[in-house]
C-alpha positions as a printed NumPy array, in Angstrom:
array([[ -9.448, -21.268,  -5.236],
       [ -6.946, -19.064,  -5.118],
       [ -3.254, -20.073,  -4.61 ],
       [ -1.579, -18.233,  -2.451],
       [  1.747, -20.324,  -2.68 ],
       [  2.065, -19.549,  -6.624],
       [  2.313, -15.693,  -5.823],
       [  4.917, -16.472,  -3.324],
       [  7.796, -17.182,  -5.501],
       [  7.006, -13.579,  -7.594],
       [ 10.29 , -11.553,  -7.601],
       [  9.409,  -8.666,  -6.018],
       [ 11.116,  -6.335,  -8.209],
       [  9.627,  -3.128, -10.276],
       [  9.694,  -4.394, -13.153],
       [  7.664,  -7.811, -11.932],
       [  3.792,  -8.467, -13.405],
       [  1.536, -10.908, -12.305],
       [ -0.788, -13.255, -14.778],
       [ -3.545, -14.948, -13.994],
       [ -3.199, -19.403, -15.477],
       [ -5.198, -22.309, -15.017],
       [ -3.603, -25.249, -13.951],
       [ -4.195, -27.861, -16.464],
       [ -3.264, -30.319, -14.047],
       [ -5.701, -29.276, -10.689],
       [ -7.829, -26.95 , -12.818],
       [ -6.639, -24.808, -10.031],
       [ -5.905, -20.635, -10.367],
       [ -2.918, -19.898,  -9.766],
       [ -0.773, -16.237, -10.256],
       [  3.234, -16.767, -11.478],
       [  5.719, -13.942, -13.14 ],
       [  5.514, -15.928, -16.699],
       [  3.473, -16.523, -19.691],
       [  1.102, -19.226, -19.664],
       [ -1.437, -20.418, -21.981],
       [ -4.678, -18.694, -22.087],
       [ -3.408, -16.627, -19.13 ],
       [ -4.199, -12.853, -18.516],
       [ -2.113, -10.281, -17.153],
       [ -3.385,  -8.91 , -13.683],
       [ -0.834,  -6.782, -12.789],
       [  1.372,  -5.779, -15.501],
       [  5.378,  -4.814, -14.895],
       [  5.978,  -1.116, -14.707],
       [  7.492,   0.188, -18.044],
       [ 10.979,   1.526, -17.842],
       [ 10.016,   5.296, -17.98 ],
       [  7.486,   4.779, -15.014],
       [ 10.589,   3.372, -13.593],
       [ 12.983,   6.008, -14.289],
       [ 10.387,   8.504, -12.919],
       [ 10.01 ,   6.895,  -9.632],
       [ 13.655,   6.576,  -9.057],
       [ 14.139,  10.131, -10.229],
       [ 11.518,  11.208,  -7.684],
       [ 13.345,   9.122,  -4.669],
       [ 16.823,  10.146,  -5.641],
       [ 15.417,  14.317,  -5.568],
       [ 14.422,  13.99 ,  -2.185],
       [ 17.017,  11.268,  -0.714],
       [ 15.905,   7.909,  -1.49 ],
       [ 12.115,   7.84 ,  -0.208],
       [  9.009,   8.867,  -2.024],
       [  6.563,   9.973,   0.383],
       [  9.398,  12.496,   1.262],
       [  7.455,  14.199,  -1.381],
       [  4.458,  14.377,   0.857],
       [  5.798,  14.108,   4.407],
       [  8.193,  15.088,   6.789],
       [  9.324,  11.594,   7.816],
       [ 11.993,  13.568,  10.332],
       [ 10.348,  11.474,  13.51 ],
       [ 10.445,   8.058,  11.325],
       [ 14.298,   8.133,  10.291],
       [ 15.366,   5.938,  13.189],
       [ 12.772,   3.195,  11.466],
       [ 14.091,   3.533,   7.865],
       [ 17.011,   1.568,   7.456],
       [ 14.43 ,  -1.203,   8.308],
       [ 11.763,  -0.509,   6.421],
       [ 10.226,  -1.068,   2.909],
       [  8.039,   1.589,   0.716],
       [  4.928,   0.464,  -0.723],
       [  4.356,   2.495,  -3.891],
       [  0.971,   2.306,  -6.3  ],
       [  0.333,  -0.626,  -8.326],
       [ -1.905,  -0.838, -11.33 ],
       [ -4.375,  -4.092, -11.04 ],
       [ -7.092,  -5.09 , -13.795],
       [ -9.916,  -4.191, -13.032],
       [-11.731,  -7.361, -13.107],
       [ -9.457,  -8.08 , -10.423],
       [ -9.318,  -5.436,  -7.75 ],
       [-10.222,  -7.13 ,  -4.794],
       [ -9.271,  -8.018,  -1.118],
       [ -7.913, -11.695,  -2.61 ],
       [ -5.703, -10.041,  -4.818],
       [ -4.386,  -7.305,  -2.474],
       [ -3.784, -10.267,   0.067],
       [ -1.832, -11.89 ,  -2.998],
       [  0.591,  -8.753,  -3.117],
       [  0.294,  -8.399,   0.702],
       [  1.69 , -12.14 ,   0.537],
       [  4.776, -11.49 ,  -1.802],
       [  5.667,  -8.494,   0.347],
       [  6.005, -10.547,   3.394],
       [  7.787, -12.942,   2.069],
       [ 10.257, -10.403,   1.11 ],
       [ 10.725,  -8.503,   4.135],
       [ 11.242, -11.223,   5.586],
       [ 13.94 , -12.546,   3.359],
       [ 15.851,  -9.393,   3.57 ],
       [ 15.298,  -8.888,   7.495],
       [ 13.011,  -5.709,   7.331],
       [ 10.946,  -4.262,   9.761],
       [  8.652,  -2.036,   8.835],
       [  6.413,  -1.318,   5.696],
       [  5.454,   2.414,   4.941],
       [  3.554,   4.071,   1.905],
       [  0.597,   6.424,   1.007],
       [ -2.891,   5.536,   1.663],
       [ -4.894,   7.734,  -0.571],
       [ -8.738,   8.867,  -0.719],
       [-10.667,  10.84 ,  -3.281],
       [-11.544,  14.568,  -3.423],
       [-13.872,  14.365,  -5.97 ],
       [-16.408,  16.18 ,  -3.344],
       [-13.615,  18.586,  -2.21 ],
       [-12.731,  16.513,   0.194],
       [-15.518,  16.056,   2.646],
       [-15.344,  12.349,   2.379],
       [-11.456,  12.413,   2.568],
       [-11.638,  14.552,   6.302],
       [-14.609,  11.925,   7.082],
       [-12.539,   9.106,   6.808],
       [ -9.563,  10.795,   8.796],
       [-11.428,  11.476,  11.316],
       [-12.353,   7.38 ,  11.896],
       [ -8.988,   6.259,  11.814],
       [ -7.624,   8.948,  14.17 ],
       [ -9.874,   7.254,  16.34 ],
       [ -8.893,   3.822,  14.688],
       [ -5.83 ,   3.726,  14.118],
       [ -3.424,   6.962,  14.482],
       [ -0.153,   6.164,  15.366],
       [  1.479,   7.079,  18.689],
       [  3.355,  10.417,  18.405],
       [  6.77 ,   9.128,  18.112],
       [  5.697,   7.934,  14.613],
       [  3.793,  11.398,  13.323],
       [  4.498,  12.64 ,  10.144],
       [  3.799,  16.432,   8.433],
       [  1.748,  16.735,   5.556],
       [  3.657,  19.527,   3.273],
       [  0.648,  20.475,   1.579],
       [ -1.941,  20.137,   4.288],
       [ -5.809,  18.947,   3.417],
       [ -7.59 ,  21.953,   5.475],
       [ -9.496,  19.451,   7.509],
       [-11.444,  22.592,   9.889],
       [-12.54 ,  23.569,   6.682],
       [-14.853,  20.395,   5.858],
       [-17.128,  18.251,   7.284],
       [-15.828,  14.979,   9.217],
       [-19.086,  13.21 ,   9.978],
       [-20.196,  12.121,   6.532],
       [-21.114,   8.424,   7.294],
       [-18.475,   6.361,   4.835],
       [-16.653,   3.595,   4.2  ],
       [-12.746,   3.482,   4.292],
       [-11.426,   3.073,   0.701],
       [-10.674,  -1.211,   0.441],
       [ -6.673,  -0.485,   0.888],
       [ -6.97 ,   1.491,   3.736],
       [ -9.684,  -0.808,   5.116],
       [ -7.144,  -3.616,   5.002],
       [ -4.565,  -2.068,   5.92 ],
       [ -6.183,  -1.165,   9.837],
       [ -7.259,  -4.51 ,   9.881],
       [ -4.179,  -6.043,   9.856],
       [ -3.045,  -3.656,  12.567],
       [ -1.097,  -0.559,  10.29 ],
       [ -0.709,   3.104,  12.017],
       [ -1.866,   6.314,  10.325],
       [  1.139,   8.418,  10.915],
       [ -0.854,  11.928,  11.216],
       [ -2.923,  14.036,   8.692],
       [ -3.578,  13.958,   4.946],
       [ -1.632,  15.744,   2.185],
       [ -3.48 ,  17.008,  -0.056],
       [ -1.674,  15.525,  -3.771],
       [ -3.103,  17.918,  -6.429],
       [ -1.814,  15.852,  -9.504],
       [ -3.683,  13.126,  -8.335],
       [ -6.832,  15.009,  -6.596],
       [ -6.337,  12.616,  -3.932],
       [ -5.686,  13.386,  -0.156],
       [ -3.021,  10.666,   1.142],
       [ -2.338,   9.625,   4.403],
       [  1.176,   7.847,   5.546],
       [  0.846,   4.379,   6.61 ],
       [  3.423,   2.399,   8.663],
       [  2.98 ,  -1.439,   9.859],
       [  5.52 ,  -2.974,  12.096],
       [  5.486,  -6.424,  11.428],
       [  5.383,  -6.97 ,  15.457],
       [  1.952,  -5.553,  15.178],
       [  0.33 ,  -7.351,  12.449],
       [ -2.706,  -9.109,  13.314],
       [ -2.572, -12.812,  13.989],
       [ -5.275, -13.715,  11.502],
       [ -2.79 , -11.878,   8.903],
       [  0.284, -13.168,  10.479],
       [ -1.139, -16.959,  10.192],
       [ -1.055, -16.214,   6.189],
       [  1.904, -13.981,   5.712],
       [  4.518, -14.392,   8.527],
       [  5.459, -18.593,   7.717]])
């Protein structure tokens, strides 16, 4: 059993990790910020130049990183209350929908503590077929999930979605899948990143629309 309450207390900084302990106690699992016996990293901290890089790449285009991606012009009257998600690098014995719920969980926690809003950050598919499966996707949460047009965003490289086929029958990538269940917008079309070969969309959740089987974990 997983403890939810143990990942709770994680600072939620950049530097932060998670590690993976057996209570010797309960012979429970539980996830904490420090070293334990026998325990095994699950999310390890961010080293100090993949800090520096990120905060070079928020500070060149004024504070947020999907700025790199998106115009966010329609979304600035949201920002001052919102949080960025950015990518996190989880074993991969461990990358499942308990331990995304275990960040999800931290996150809350956190917005709430500092009296934030909104959550935003890229959702991103693979191209490794050129991106058929990427405009396939799209296509379901426009019908899903795409956010009213107050909230759109502009890719600034734009996947050419007219270009590929959108009815390729498959499955949203587990992020993305969890994010629309717990009741997150799709803020308009992908942008096609080509250091990662990825096509990204921008996701926003307002807390007020978080789905009550999510809220009944998170919001507390």
């Amino acid at each position: 059993t997983v403890l939810l309450a143990a990942l709770l207390s994680l600072p939620l900084l950049a530097s932060a990790q998670a590690i993976r302990c057996t209570d010797p106690a309960t012979g429970k699992t539980l996830y904490t910020d420090q070293p334990c016996q026998g325990g095994q990293l699950v999310v390890p901290p961010r080293t100090a130049e993949e800090q520096r890089r990120a905060a070079e790449s928020a500070a060149a285009v004024g504070g947020w990183y999907s700025a790199n991606e998106f115009d966010l012009s329609r979304l600035q009257h949201i920002l001052p209350q919102a949080v960025e998600l950015g990518r996190a690098c989880v074993h991969q014995d461990y990358r499942s929908g308990s331990t995304i719920t275990l960040l999800w969980a931290g996150l809350m926690q956190f917005m709430q503590q500092q009296g934030l809003e909104y959550m935003v950050g890229c959702g991103s598919m693979c191209m490794k077929d050129g991106g058929h499966t990427a405009a396939s996707i799209f296509k379901r949460l426009q019908e899903q999930a795409y956010a009213p047009a107050e909230y759109r965003v502009f890719p600034k490289n734009p996947l050419p979605i007219t270009a590929l086929q959108q009815d390729l029958n498959v499955e949203y990538p587990a992020l993305l899948k969890g994010y629309v269940r717990a009741g997150a917008y799709i803020c308009g079309e992908p942008h096609w990143d080509t250091d990662f070969n990825s096509a990204d969309v921008l996701v926003m959740m307002p807390l007020s629309r978080i789905n009550s089987r999510y809220a009944r974990h998170f919001l507390k």
